[in-house]
C-alpha angles and dihedrals in degrees: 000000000000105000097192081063116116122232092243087053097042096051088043084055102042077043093056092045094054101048091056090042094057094031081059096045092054087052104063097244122152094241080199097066096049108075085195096056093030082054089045080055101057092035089055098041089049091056100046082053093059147093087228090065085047093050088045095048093047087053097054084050098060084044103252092131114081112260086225091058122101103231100154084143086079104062107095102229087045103091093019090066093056092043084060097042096055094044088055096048090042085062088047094054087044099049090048094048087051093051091048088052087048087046100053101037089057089043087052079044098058097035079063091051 
């Protein structure tokens, strides 16, 4: 994380990232196969890990964060959700790739058959 970064700067950033990650989420798109939003996710989950995103939070709560500003980075539910919301749909992915191996390996089984 850039450290000579300012707090507006750092929040627009994580904001942007979020944003992409989700739009590409809604979409459909395998966040896997795409380097630049795979890099936006560990970048973002980094940063919600971190004391930085703390610092960060505690300053938006003694006001020091524009009120104009998009920060939803900061709730506290905001990047947890999609965190969630990848992972579930991670173990979905997952599930449905196992069935279609199952699938295919009884249907190669009984061919022999």
């Amino acid at each position: 994380m850039n450290t000579n970064e300012s707090i507006i700067d750092r929040i627009k950033r994580m904001e942007l990232y979020f944003d992409t990650i989700r739009n590409a989420l809604r979409s459909g798109k395998d966040i896997s196969e795409n380097p630049e939003i795979s890099t936006m996710l560990d970048a973002l989950t980094s940063y919600y890990e971190s004391k930085q995103w703390l610092a960060d939070y505690e300053a938006d709560e003694r006001g020091e964060i524009p009120h104009d500003l998009k920060r939803g980075v900061l709730s506290e539910d905001g990047v947890y959700n999609l965190l969630s919301e990848l992972k579930t749909l991670t173990e979905n992915q997952n599930s449905i790739s196992a069935n279609s191996v199952m699938s295919a390996t009884i249907q190669i089984i009984m061919s022999c058959l």
